[in-house]
N, C-alpha and C positions, 0 to 999 in steps of 0.2 A: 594236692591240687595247688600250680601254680595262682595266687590272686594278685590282680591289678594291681599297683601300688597308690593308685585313687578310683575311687570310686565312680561307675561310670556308667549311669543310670541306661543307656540305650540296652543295654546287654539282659537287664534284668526287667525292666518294666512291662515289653511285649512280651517276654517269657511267660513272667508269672499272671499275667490278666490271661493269658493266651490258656494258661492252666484251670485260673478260678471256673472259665468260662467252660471249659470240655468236662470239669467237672460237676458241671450244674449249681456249684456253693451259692451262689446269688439268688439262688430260688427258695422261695419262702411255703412251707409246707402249713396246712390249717391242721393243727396238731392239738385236742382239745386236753393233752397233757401238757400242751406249755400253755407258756402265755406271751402274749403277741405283741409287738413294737411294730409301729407302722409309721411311715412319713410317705404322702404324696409330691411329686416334686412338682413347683408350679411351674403348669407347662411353656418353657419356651417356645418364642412363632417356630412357626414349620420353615418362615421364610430364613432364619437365623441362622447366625454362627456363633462357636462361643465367645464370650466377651469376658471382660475381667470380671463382674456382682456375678456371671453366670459362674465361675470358677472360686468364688469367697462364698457364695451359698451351695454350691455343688459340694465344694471341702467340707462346708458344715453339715452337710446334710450325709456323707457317706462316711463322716466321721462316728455323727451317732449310730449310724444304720450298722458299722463295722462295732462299735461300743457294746451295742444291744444286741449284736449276732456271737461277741464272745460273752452274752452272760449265759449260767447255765437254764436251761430250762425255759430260753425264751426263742419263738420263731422270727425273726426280725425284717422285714419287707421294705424294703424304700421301689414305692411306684413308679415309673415313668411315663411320659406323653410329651407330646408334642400338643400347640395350641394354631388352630386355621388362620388366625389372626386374619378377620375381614379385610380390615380398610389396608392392612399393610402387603397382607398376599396380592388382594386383586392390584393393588398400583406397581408391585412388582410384576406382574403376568400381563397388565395393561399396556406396558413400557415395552416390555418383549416383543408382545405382540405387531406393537406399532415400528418396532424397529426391522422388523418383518414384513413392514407396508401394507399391513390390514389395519382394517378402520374394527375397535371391539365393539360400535353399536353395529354395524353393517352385520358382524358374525350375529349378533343373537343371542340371548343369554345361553341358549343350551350348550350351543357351540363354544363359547366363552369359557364357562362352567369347564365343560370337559379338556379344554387348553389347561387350565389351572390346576384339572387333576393331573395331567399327564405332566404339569411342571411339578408337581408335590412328589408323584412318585421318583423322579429323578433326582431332586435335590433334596425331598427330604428328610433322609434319613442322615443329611452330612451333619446334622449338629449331635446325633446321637453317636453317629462315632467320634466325634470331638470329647464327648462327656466320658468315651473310654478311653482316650488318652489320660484325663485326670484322672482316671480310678476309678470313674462310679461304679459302686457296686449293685448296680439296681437289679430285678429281677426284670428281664431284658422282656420275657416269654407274657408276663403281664403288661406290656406297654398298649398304651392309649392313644387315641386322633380325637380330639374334640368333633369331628362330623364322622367318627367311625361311626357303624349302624346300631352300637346299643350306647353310647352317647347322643345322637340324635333321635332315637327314641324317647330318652330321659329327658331331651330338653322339650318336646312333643306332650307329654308327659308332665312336665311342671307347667308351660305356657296353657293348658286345658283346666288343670287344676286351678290355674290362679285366677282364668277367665270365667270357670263355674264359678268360683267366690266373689266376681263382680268385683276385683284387682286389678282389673286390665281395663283400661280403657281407651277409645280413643279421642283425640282432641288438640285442638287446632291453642298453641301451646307459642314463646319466642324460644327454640334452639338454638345452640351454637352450633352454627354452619360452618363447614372448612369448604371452602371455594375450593378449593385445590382435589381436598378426597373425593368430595362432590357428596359428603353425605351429613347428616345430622353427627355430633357427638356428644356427649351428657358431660355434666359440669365438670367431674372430676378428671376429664381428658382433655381438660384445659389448664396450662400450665400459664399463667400468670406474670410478667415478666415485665419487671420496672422500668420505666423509659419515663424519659424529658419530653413533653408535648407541649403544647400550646392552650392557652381558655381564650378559646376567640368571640367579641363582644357583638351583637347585631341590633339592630334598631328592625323591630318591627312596627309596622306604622298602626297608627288605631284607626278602626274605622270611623268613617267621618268626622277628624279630625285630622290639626299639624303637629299634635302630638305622637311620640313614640314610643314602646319599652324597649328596655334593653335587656337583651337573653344570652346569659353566657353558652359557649358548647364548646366539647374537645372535637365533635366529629360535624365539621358544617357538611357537608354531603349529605347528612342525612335530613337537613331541613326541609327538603324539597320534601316529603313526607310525612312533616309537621300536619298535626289536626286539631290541636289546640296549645296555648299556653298554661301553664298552673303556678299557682302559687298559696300559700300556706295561710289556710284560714285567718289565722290572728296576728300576721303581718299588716299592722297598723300605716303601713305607707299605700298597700295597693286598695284598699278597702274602696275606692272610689271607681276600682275597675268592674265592679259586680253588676252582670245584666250586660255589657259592652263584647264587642270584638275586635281584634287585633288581625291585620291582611298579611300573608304570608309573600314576601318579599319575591319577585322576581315569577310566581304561579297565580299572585294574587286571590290565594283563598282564602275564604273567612277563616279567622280560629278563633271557637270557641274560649273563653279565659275561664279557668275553671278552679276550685279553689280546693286542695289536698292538701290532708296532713301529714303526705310522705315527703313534701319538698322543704328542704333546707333552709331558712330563711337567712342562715349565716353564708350558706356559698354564692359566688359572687354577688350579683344584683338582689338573687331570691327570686326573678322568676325563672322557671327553665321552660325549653321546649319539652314537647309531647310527641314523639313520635310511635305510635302501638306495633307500628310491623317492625321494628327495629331494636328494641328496647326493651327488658324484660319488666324493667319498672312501670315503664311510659304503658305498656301493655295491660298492669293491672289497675294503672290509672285511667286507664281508656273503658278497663268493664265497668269500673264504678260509677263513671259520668256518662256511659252508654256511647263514644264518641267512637268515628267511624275510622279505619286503617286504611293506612295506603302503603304499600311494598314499592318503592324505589329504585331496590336492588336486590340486583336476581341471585339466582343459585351460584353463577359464576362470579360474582363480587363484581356486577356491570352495571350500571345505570340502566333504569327498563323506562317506558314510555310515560308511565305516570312520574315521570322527573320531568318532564316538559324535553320539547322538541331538541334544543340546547345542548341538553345533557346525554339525554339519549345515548345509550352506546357505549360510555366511555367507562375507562375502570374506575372503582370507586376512589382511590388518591390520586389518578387525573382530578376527576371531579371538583374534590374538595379543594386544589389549586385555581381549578376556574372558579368558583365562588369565592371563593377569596378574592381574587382582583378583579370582580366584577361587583363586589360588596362595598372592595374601593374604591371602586370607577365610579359608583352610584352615593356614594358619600352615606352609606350603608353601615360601614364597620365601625365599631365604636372604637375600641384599643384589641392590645394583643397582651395577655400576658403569659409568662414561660408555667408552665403547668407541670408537677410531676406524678404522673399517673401510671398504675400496673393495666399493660393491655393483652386481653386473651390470645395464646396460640394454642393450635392445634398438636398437644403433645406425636402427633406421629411424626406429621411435616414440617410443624415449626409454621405455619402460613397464619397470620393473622385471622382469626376466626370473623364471623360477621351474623349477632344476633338476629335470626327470618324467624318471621311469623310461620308454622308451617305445621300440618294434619300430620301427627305422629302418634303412637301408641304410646302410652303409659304404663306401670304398674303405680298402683297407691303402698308407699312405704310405710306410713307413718303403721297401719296394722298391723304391723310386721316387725316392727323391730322391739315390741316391748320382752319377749323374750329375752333376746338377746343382749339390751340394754341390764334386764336382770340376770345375769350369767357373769356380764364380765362386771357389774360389781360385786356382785357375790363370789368373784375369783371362781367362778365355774372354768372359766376360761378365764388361763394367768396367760398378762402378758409380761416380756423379758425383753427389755425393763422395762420396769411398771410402769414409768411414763407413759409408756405409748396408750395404755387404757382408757388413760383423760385424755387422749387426743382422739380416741374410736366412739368415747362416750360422746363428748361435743359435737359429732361429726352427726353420731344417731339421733339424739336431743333435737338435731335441727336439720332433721333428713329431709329432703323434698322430693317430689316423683321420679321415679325412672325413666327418662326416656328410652325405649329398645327397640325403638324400628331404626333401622341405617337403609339408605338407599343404596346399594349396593347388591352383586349378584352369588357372590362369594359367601356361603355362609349360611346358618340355618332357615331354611325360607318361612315368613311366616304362615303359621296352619291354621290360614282364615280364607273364606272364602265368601264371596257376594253373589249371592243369586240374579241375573239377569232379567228374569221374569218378574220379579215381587222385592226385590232388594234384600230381601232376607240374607242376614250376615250367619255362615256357619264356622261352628272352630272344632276341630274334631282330629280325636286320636290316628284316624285313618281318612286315608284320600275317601271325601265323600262321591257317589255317581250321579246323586239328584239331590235335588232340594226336598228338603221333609214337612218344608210349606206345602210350595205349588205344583212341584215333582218335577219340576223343568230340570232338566240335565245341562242348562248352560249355565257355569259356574266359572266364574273367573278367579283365582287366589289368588292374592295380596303378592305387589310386587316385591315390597323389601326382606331383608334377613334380617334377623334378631343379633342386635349390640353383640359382638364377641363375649363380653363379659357374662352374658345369660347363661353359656353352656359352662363357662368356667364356676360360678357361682355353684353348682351342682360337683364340681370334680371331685370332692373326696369320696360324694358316694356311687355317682352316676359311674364313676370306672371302675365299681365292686359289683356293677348289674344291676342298679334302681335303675326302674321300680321294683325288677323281682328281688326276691329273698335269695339269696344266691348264699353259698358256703364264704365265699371271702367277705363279705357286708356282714357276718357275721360276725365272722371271727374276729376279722379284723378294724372296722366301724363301730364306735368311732376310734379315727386312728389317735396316737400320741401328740405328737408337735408339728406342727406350722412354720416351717421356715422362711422368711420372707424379707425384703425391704420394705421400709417404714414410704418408701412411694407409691405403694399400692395397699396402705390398710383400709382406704374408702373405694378403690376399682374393686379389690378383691378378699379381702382377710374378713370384713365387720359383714359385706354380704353371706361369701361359706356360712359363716356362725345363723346368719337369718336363716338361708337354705339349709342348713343341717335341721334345727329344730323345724322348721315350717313343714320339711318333706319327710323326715325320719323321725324327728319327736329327740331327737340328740344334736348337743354341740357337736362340729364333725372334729374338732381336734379337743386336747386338753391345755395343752399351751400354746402360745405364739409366741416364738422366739425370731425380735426383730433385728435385724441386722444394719447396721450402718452402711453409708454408699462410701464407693470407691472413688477419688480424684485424685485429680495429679499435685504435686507440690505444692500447688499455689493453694490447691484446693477449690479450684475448679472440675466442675464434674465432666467427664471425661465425651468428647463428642468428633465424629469426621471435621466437623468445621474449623473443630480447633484445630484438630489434630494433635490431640495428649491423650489418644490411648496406645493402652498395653495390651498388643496382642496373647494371649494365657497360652495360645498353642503357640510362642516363638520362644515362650517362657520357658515354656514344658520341654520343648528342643535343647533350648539354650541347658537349662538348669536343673532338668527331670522334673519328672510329676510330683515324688514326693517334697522335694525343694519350696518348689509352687504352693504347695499345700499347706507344708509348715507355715511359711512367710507369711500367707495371708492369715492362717487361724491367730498365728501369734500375732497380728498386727490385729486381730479384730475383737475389741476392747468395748464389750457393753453396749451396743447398738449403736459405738461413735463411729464418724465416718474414717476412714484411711486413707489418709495421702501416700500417693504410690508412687517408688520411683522403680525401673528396672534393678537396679542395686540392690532392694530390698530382698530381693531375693538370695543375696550373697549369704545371708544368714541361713538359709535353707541349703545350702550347698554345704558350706562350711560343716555344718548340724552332719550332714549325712558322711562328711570325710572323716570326721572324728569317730562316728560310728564305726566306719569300715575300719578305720586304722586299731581302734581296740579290737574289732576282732579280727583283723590278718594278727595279732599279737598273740591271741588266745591261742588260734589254729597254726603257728609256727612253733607253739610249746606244747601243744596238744599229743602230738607227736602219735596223730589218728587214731588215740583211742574213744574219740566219741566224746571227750569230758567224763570226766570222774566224778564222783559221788561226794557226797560231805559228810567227813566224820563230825559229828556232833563233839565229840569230846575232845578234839583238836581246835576249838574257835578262837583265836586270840583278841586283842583287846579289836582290830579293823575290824574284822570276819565280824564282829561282833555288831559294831556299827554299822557298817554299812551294810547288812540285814537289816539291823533295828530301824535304821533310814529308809528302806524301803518299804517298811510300813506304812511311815507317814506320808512315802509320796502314793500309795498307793490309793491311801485314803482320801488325797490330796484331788488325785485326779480322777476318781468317783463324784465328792461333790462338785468339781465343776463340770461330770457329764450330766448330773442331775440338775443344777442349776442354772446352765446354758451358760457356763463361763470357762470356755474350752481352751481360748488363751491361757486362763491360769492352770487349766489340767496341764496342756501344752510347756509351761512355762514351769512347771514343778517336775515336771521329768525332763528335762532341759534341764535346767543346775543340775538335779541329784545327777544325771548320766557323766556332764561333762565337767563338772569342778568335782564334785566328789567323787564318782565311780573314777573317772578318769583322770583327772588332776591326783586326787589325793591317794585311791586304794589300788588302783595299777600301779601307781610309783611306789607303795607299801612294800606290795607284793613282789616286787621285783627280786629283792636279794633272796627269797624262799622260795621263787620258781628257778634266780640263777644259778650258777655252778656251785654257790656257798653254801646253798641250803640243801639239805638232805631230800630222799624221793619222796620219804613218807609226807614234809613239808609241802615239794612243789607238788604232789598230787592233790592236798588237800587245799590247798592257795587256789589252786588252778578250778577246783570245784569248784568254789564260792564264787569264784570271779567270773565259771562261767553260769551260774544258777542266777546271781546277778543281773547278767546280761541276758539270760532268756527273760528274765522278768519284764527287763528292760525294754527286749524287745514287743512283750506283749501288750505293758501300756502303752506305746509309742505308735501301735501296728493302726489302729483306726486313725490316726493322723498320717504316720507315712506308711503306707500298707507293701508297700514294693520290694525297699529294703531292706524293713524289718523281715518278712516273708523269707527274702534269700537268705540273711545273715540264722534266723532262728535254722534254718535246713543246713544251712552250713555247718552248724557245732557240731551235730550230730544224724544221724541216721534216723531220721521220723517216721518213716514207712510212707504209707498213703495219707496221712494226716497232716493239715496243715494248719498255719497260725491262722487265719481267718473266722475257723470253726471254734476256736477258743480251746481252755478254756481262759478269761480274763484274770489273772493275777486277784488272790483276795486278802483284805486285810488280814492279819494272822497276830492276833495278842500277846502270842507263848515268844514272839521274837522280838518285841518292845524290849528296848532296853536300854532307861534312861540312864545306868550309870557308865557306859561305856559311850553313850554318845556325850554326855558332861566331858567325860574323859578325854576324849576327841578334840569337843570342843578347845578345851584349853593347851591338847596339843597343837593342833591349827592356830591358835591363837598366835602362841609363843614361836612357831616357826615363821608365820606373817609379820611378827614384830621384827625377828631377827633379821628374816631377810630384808626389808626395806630398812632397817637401822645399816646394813651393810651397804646397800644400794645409797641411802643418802650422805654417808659417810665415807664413799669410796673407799670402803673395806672390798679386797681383793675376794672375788666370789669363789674360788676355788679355792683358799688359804682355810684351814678349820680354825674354829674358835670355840672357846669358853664364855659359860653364862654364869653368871653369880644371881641370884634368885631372894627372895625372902617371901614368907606372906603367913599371916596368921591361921591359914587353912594348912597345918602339915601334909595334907593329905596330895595336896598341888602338886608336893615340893617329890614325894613317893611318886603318885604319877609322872613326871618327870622324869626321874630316876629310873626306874622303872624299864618306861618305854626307851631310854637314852638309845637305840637304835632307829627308832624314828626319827629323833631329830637329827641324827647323823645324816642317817639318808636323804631328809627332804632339807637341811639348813645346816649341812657341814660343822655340827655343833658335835664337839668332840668329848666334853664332858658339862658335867652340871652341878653349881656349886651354892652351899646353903650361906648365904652373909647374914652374919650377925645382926640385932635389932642396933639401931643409932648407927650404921657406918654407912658411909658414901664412900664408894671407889674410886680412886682417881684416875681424871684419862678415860671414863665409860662411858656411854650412849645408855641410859635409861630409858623404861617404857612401863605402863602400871597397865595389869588385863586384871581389873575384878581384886580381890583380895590379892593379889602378885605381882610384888615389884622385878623387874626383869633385870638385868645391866649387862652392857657386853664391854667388855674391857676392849680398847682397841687403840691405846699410847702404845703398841710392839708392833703395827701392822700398817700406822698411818703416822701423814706429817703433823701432826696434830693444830698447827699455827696454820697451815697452809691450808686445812679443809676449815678452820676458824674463821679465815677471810674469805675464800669462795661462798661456805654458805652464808658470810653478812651481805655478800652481794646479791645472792638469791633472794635474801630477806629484803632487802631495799627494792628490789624488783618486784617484790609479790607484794609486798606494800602500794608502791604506786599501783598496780594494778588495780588493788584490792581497794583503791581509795577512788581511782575512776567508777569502776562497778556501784558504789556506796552513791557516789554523786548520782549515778545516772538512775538510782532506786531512788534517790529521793526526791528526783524531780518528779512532781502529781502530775503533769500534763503525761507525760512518757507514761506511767503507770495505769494512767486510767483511760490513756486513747489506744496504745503498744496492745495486737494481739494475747492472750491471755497465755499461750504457751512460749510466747517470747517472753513475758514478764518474770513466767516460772522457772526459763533458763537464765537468766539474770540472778535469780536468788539463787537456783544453785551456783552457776558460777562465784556468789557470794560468801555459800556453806564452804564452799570447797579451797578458794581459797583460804581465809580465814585459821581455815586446819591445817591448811599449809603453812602458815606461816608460823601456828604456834605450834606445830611439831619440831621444825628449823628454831623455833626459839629455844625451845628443850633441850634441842638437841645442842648447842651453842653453848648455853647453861651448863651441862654434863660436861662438854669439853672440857672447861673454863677453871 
């Protein structure tokens, strides 16, 4: 069979998924003769497409899933689903709708509702075939919908549970409201986001008096909802304000001055406003001194009628602009000063959130998390890297309620209902038909759906069939690892771990292994606004799926973040031509008999090696599939393939599979070199699963079996063999010296030369000897010669590897003066350099303000020249 002369991912990717798939491989069997690997994949929105963290956790996750389906003896399952995603589905099917000139209150919830299914079944299935563009090898036949009907059971099912235990409550609470979603969201969906503000100063007047205090605030608009002033107990300046009241500027109501030990006496003045509908602080300082709320601003971030006639109406930073030049107009304002303060957005929209007093549902956390708190410090659950633990434990330490009701239509509804006749509140597994008070049959249920994170919190078991006992919750619950970004261990990672022990009595995973976020260069995280992301499906076109794959695992280094350019991917291409290109080499000397056999008792000193080396990479890339350090699995079969298999034992093997070497040679060369390469291909295969796939079918005739099903390469002891890799070693060595002694000396690369050698290990000088057709072959070294102890050669380029002085004579092949002077000029050049570098290290401002991975390229720029120049010194010296 003719092959490409590059490798040309479109040909082979849809083939072979196209096969996995017809042949059912992706399907995970409950087998109580194995033993079971499982990953659930955290479900992307239904509304979604893939994104690049979707394609750097997707690699990782079907990398393991591909790892643990070639061990033997084990059934290995990676889940899929999709996630409803409340707030983010309905403003996508809200906008549709309205762009189709219906009004979505005028439709109705029902009507509504069923637009939003009819858009799910259309579009959403596009992110699942996206995820088969990258490989995933999921079992497709088990996928999930977070409001499929035994996921909305389970979440039916925990919210009954949690409300028999008197965990659910409800109560009038300050939320963070998104004007925009139009719904409540919980702390952790608020992203935090530093900004330049203002602390604007105001004079409230005292009552019955011409005195005034002054109240600093970032947000005047919300004054107008002032109901008292506070200040700090043993603040010895205001002690004369106790018993007194202060008139709210422009509404003229009394306020209360009330005296807490939550307020600051160091921030500006020390007194501040009290506003309780607005403010989560002002709010718990309002229960304590019994003081009454007033809401300002509504749902839509609009001034409501309790602002006074004035305000009415307007948006709230309108607002806050008229109080301002009416604070000045009134000789009101005290000063201004520049303020730098983090202010809440609404991680969906990005829209300024706006703390409302408002009737929401709770759970109570604090009973809940002691479990889990003891788990991950007892490494019940590890997390990778262990950093993130202290950041899940701090987070539990100082947990606060759940908010879970969202006003929204989209979503799990909640399964409460109020009786008409007698207000009896019911919460029940099944739509009730009367009340089991008064028996009235008018029952109204609760308008909002339940926080999208409710149903998620449940996913590792709820999509195995909890509550029932189901064969897969057996088998497979709890599953293995947790793949995730370190921006959702408080929406979703440290919850699962509650909901696992609180509903099942188990952690639902064993590890969490966190991953770093993707940005671009700058290291800015990636967003439409800016516009610096990377499409994964223009990647995958451009540069194949396995490309993609590699790039990202090898850039993804210990839960750091990766700066992405499209380039980065050059090294995944690259990775895959040198693949292809050793094996059209194989299969051009194979001459179709499938690859021959190894005679054992033909190994020579390569064969030898580069066996014994693929021990250790074997070994190599086991522990980082166990210790979630896959870069280095990735990165250890990467050298061995491409500097050693292929740099060093293809170029070995050349003269004994060419016309010099006898059959009995090239059949046994050609064994090794392709036993090698199946090896090769089967660590490589859960990382690029495509074409390692084609190339291992390619060598030979497999039948119906393929690499997928394993089995995965194992260490093997009997094939250790340190004295042939020693051996190696120092042949490598001395061909690397030589050839750059030629290269720096403008020694003619094609001319052979001699080595004169010395060194107190005889045995060096025998390996050399010895081998003398390897260095022929890889450094035109034509013989190899033993110099006496006490001679220096003259006219030689020396070099010292370990006990072995090296020399290569080279006054017959060069001008000797004339490379004397070009390289003092080299040296005068790498000196100045090497002396700017020095400066620019030792200036402490540069060192201590200079990014850290700039500072560390500087030092090496530092090591490297350094070596450069005392190797050019050496070398000068030898001349000389």
């Amino acid at each position: 069979m003719e092959l490409d002369k590059v490798y040309d991912p479109k040909k082979v990717e849809k083939k072979w998924y196209g096969i996995w798939e017809e042949k059912n491989e992706f399907r995970a069997e409950t087998d109580p003769a194995k033993k079971s690997f499982c990953i659930v994949i955290p479900p992307p929105n239904v509304t979604g497409v893939l994104h690049m963290g979707h394609g750097l956790q997707g690699a990782l996750q079907d990398a393991l899933t591909r790892y643990h389906r070639m061990v033997p003896g084990t059934s290995s399952l990676w889940l899929p689903g999709t996630d409803h995603a409340g707030i983010a589905t309905q403003n996508v099917v809200k906008k549709s709708v309205e762009q189709q000139g219906a009004d979505p209150k005028a439709m109705g919830r029902e009507a509504f509702v069923a637009e939003v299914w009819k858009w799910r079944e259309k579009h959403g299935g596009i992110i699942t075939e996206q995820w088969k563009q990258l490989g995933a090898s999921c079992d497709w036949e088990r996928e999930r919908f977070t409001l499929d009907e035994g996921l909305a059971r389970a979440v039916r099912e925990c919210f009954v549970q949690l409300w028999e235990r008197g965990l659910i409550y409800r109560g009038k609470y300050i939320v963070n409201w998104c004007p925009r979603c139009q719904t409540a969201i919980s702390d952790e969906e608020v992203d935090h986001k530093e900004a330049d503000g203002h602390l604007w100063y105001i004079r409230y007047p005292l009552e019955e008096s011409e005195e005034s205090l002054m109240v600093g605030t970032t947000r005047p608009e919300t004054m107008l909802g002032d109901t008292a002033v506070a200040i700090h107990p043993d603040d010895e300046r205001y002690r004369h304000l106790k018993g007194r009241k202060a008139i709210l500027p422009f509404l003229d109501r009394p306020l209360e001055i009330v005296f807490d030990d939550w307020v600051d006496p160091e921030f500006g003045t020390g007194i501040v406003k009290v506003t309780p509908a607005h403010d989560p602080n002002d709010f718990e300082i309002a229960k304590r001194h019994d003081l009454p709320s007033v809401q300002v601003i509504d749902e839509k971030g609009r001034m409501t009628r309790e602002a006074g006639a004035e305000f009415d109406g307007l948006d709230r930073f309108e607002c806050r602009s008229r109080i301002v030049e009416k604070l000045e107009a009134l000789g009101l304002l005290g000063r201004i000063e520049e303020h730098h303060l983090a202010i809440g957005h609404c991680h969906r929209c990005d829209t300024v959130i706006e703390p409302l007093a408002s009737d929401q549902l709770f759970v109570k956390m604090e009973p809940l998390v002691g479990r889990t708190i003891q788990a991950i410090r007892d490494r019940e659950v590890r997390f990778y890297p262990d950093r993130w633990a202290k950041i899940a434990l701090h987070w539990l330490d100082n947990i606060r309620d759940w908010c879970i009701s969202r006003q929204l239509w989209w979503g799990h509804r909640i399964p409460m209902w109020t009786c008409a006749g007698c207000g009896e509140v019911i919460v029940s597994r099944e739509d009730p038909t009367g009340c089991p008070a008064c028996k009235s049959s008018t029952l109204k249920q609760h308008e909002d759906v339940l926080d999208t994170w409710f149903s998620s919190w449940l996913w590792p078991f709820s999509t195995m069939g909890w509550p029932d006992d189901t064969e897969d919750k057996n088998y497979f619950y709890p599953t293995d690892v947790l793949v995730s970004g370190y921006d959702i261990i408080f929406f979703w990672i440290t919850r699962m771990i509650i909901a696992g022990f609180e509903f099942t009595g188990k952690a639902p995973f064993r590890d969490v292994f966190v991953t770093g976020m993707i940005t671009d260069e700058l290291g800015r995280w990636m967003s439409k606004s800016l516009g610096n992301g990377i499409d994964p499906l223009e990647m995958i076109d451009e540069y194949g799926a396995d490309s993609v794959r590699a790039s990202l695992i090898a850039l993804a280094a210990a839960g750091q973040d990766i700066r992405l350019s499209p380039a980065r991917f050059e090294m995944g291409r690259k990775f895959c031509n040198k693949i292809w290109n050793a094996y059209r080499f194989l299969r051009m000397n194979l001459d179709g008999n499938g690859g021959p056999g190894v005679d054992e008792a033909r190994l020579d000193l390569a064969d030898r090696w580069i066996l014994s080396r693929f021990q250790t990479v074997v070994r190599q890339v086991d522990d980082g599939f166990v210790n979630y350090r896959l870069n280095e699995s990735f990165a250890a079969v990467y050298g061995y393939f491409w500097h050693e298999y292929c740099d060093w034992y293809l170029e070995l093997i050349k003269d004994r599979i060419g016309a010099d070497g006898s059959p009995e040679e090239r059949t046994h060369a050609l064994g090794v070199a392709v036993r090698v390469l199946e090896g090769a291909m089967a660590l490589l295969h859960p990382v690029m699963p495509f074409i390692t796939e084609e190339v291992w079918h390619g060598l030979k005739d497999r039948g119906a079996a393929d690499l997928i099903c394993g089995p995965k390469p194992e260490p093997d002891d009997r094939r250790a063999d340190p004295e042939a890799e020693a051996a190696m070693d120092l042949i490598q060595s001395v061909v690397r010296s030589v050839r750059e002694t030629r290269w720096r000396v403008n020694y003619p690369l094609t001319a052979a030369c001699r080595i004169l050698v010395r060194s107190s290990h005889p045995r060096d000088v025998e390996t050399l000897t010895v081998h003398l057709p390897y260095l022929k072959r890889l450094a035109r070294i034509e013989s190899v010669e033993v110099l006496p102890a006490g001679v220096t050669p003259e006219q030689s380029v020396g070099d010292v590897i370990g006990t072995l002085e090296v020399f290569v004579p080279v006054g017959n092949a060069i001008d000797v003066d004339v490379e004397i002077g070009r390289l003092e000029q080299e040296l005068e050049r790498l000196r100045s350099r090497l002396e700017g570098i020095r400066k620019k290290l030792a200036n402490r401002q540069f060192v201590e303000k200079a990014p850290a991975d700039v500072v560390e390229a500087e030092r090496k720029k530092e090591a490297d020249a350094s070596e450069q120049v005392a190797k050019i010194e050496r070398t000068v010296d030898s001349l000389r």
